[in-house]
C-alpha positions in Angstrom: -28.3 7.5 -3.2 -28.6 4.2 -5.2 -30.0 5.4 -8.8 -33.1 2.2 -9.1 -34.7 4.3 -6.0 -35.5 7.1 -8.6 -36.7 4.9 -10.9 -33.8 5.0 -13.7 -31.8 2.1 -12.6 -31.6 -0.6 -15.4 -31.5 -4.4 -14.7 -28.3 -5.5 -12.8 -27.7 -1.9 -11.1 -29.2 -3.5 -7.9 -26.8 -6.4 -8.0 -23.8 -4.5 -8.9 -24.5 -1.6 -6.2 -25.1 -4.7 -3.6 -21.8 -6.3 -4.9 -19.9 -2.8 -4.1 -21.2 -2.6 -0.8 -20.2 -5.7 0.1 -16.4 -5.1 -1.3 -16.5 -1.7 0.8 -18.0 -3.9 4.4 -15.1 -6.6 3.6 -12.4 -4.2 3.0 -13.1 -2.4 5.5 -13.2 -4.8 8.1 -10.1 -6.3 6.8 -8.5 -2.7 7.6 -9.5 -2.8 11.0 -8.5 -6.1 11.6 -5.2 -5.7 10.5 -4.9 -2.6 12.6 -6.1 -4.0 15.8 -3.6 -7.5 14.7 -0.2 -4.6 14.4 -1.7 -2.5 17.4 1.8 -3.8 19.5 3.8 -3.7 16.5 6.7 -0.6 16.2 6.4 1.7 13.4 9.8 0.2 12.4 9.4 -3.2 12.5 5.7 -2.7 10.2 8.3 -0.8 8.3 11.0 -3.3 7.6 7.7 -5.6 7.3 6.6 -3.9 4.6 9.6 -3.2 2.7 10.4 -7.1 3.1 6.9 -7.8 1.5 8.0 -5.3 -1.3 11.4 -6.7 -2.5 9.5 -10.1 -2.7 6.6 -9.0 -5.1 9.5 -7.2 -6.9 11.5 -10.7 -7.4 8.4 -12.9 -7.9 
């Protein structure tokens, strides 16, 4: 429950509670649109994907 409803929330709380559940909606849609965009991929090509991905943060 968001603290403000009881009464005790300070100035800001409102923003920064609105600001996390925004974050969470974006995330979270993000996830499911990168599921549904890898639904036909194999396991081992998201695999070698990822590891690929990996070696370049590593170097860069």
């Amino acid at each position: 429950m968001f603290p403000a409803s009881q009464g005790g929330g300070r100035k800001g709380d409102l923003s920064r509670f609105i600001e996390q559940a925004v974050r969470s909606y974006i995330f979270e849609r993000t996830v499911e649109e990168a599921k549904a965009a890898n639904a036909n991929v194999s396991e081992a090509d998201l695999t070698a994907i990822v590891n690929k991905a990996v070696q370049w943060a590593r170097e860069h």
